[in-house]
C-alpha positions in Angstrom: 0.0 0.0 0.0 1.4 3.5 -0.7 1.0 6.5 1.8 -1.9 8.6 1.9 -0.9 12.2 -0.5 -3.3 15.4 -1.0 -4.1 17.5 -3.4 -5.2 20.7 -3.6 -8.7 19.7 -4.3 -10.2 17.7 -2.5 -12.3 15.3 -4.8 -9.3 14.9 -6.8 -7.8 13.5 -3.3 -10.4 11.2 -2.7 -10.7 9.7 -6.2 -6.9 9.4 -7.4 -5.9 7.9 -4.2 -8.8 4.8 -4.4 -6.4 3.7 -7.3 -2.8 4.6 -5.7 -3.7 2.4 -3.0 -4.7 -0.9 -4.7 -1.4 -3.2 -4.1 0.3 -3.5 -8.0 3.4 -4.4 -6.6 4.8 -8.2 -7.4 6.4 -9.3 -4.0 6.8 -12.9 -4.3 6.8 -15.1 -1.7 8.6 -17.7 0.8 7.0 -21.2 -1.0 5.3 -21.7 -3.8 1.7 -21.8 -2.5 2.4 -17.8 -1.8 4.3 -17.2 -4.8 1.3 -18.8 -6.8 -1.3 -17.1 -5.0 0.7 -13.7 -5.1 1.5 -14.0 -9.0 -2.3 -15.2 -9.4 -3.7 -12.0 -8.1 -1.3 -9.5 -9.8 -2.1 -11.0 -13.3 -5.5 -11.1 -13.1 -5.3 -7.3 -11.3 -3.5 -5.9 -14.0 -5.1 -7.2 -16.9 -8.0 -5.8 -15.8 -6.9 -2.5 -14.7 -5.0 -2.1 -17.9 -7.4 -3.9 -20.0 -4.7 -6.8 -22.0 -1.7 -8.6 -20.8 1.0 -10.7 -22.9 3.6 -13.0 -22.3 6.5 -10.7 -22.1 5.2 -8.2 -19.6 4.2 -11.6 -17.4 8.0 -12.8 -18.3 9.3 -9.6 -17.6 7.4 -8.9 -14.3 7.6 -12.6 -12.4 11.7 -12.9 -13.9 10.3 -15.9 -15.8 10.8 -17.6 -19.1 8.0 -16.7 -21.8 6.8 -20.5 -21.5 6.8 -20.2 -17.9 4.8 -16.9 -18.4 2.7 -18.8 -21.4 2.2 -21.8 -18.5 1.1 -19.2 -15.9 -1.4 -17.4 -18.6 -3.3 -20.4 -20.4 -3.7 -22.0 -16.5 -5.8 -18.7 -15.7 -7.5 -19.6 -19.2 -8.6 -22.9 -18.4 -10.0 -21.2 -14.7 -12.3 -18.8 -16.8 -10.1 -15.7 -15.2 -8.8 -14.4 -18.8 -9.9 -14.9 -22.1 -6.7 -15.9 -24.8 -6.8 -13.4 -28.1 -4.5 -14.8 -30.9 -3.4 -10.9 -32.9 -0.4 -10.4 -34.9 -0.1 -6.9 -33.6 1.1 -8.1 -30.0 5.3 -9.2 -30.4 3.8 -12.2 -28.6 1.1 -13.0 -31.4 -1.0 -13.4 -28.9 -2.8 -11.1 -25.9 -4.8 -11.9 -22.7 -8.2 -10.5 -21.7 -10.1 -10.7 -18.1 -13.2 -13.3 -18.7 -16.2 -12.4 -16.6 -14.7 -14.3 -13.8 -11.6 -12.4 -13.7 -13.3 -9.0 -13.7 -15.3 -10.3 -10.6 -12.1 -11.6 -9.2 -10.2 -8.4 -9.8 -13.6 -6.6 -8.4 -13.0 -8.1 -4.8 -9.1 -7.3 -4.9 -9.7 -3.5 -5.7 -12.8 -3.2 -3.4 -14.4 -1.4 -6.6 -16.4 -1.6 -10.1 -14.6 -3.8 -12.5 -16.6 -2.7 -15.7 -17.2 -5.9 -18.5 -18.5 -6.7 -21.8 -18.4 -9.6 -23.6 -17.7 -10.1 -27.1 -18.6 -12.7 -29.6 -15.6 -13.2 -30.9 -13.4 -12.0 -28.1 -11.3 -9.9 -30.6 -14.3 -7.7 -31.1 -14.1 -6.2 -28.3 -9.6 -5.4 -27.9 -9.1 -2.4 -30.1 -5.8 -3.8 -32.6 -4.4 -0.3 -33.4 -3.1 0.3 -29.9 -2.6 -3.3 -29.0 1.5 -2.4 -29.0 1.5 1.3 -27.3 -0.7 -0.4 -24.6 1.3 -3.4 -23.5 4.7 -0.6 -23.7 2.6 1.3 -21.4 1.7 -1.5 -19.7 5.3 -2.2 -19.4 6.4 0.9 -18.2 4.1 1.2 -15.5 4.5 -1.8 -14.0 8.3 -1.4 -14.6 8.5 2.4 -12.8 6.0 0.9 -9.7 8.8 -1.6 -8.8 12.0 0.8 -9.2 14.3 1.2 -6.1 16.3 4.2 -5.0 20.1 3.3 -6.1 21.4 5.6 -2.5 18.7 3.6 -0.7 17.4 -0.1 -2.0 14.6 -0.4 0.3 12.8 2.8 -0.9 10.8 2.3 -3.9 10.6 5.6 -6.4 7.7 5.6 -6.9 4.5 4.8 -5.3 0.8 3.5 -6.3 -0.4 4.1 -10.4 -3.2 4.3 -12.2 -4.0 3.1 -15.3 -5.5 5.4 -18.9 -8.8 3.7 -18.8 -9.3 4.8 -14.9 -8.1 8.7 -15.6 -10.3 8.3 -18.7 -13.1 7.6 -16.6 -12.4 10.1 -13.9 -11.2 13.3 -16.0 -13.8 13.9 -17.9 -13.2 17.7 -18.7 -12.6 18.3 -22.5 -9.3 20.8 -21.6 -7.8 17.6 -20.2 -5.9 15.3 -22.2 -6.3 11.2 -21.2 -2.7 10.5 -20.5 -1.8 6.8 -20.4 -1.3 6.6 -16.8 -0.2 7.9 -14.0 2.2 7.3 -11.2 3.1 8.6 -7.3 6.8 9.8 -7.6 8.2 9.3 -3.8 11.0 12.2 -3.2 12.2 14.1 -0.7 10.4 16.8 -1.6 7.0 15.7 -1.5 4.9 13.5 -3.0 4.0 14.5 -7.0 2.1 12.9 -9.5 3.5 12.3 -12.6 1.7 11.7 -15.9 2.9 9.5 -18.2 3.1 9.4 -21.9 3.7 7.1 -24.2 5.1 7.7 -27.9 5.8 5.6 -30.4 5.0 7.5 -33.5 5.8 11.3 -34.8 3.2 14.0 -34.4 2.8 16.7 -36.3 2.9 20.7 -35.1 -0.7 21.1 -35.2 -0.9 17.8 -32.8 1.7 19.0 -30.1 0.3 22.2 -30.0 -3.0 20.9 -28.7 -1.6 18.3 -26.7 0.8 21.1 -25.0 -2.8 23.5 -24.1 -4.3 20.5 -22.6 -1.1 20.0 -20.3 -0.7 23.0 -19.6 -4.7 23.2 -18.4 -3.7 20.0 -16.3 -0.9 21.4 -14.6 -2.4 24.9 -13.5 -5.4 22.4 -12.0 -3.0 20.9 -10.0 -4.0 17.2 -11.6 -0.7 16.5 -12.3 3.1 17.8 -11.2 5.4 16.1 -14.1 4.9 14.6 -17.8 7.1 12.1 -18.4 7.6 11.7 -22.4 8.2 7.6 -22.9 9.3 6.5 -26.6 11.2 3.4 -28.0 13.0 5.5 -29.9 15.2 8.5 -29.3 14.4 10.5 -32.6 10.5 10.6 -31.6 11.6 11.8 -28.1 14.3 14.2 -30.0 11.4 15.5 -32.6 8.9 15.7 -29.2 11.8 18.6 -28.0 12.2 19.9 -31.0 8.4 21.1 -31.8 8.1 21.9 -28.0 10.8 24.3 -28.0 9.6 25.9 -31.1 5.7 26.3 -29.7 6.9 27.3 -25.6 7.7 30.9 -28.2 5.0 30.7 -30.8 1.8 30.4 -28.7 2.4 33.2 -26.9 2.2 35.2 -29.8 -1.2 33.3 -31.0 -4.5 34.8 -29.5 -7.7 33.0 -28.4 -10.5 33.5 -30.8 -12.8 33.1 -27.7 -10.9 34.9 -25.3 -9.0 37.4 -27.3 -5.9 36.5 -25.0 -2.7 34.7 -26.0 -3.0 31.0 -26.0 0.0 30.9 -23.4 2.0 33.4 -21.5 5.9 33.3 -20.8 4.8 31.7 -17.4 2.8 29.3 -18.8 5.7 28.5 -21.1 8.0 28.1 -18.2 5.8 26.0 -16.1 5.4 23.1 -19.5 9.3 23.5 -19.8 9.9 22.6 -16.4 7.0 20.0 -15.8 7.8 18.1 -19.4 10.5 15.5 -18.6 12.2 12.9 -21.6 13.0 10.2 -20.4 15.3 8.2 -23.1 16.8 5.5 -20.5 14.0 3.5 -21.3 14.2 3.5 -25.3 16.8 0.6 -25.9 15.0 -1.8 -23.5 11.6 -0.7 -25.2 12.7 -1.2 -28.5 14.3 -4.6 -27.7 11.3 -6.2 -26.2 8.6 -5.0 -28.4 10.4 -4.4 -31.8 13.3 -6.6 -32.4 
């Protein structure tokens, strides 16, 4: 469980930190009854949570072999917990759904709605052009929630997440962009959440431009401290910077048609350029696990 945080508004308290304080974390165990039980309950978790699971995240989480991690999968098939989904977008070939057991399952664990919906064929219902960005994030995620401080080992970095489809169905204001997750970074400092964002394709101006207004909205609510920008490749991350730069000067000298005002202010510019983090350590081991 993480610590209890606050916000500056209230409501946003109360609902981000039902989600921080569901246990993500993979801990293991002392036998194999716990370790079964423990990996059991993480899989089915997070497949819900995120929505699709695959053989390399399960590898990559549990330190197994992908046939160990195919063993552990098809045995939650054969229980009714997940649902198998043979696609050629997933590295794997292959992705895992909850089944209407698992969503009930994952229900009790998070002590909260587990929405489902079946589909006829399962396929139906997984949307295949974000099959890849969503196991990265996926990935990423669980990869940042189980991070230790290098000065102190026993300190995890960062705290409790939550997932795209639960800010999704929290933020619905339509100045806020649905970022793919987000995470509780633990520092000295405080407690801030950071948003996290996954690319693995170019944007153009136009695109960044409105993704930058909906940030910046974001960050002067408070929602959100940090953006870290998460690619599998350093060019994308490079052309991210690029474009940024270029708009943190050029949208201050665009007006509102609606407010007659510029679209941002120096400030403004200054709070995105200090909030907006690129994180490249994570490219080569993205683009080695789901690209190569």
């Amino acid at each position: 469980m993480t610590s209890s945080i606050t916000f500056s508004n209230t409501n946003w308290n109360t609902q981000f930190q039902r989600y921080f304080d569901i246990a993500i974390r993979y801990e293991g165990g002392v036998n194999n009854n716990q370790i079964g039980k423990a990996r059991l309950n993480i899989t089915v978790l997070l497949t819900a949570r995120f929505g699709l699971t695959s053989p390399t995240i399960i590898s990559a989480l549990y330190q197994i072999s992908k046939r160990q991690a195919l063993e552990h999968l098809n045995k939650l098939v054969k229980r009714k917990l997940l649902i198998l989904v043979e696609t050629h977008r997933s590295m794997d070939g292959r992705i895992y759904i909850v089944d209407f057991s698992g969503a009930k399952f994952a229900q009790e664990l998070m002590a909260m709605p587990v929405p489902f919906r079946r589909f006829s064929p399962p396929e139906r219902g997984v949307n295949q052009n974000t099959i890849m960005h969503d196991l990265m994030n996926t990935y990423i995620l669980l990869k940042m929630a189980h991070e230790v401080s290098r000065a102190t080992p026993e300190h995890y970095v960062y705290g409790g997440l939550m997932t795209e489809r639960e800010f999704k169905k929290l933020m619905t204001q339509t100045d806020t962009r649905t970022v793919d997750g987000l995470i509780l970074e633990q520092i000295q400092e405080g407690n801030c959440i950071v948003a996290i964002e996954i690319e693995n394709s170019f944007k153009t101006k136009a695109q960044r431009s409105s993704i930058l207004l909906r940030y910046l909205s974001a960050l002067k609510a408070n929602i959100y401290g940090k953006v870290f920008m998460i690619s599998q490749s350093y060019e994308i991350l490079d052309d991210i910077r690029r474009l940024h730069s270029q708009l943190y000067t050029e949208l201050t000298q665009v007006r509102s048609q609606q407010t007659k005002q510029p679209l941002m202010t120096s400030r403004d510019a200054d709070l995105l350029e200090g909030a907006i983090v690129y994180r490249t350590k994570y490219c080569d081991e993205l683009r080695q696990l789901f690209y190569e």
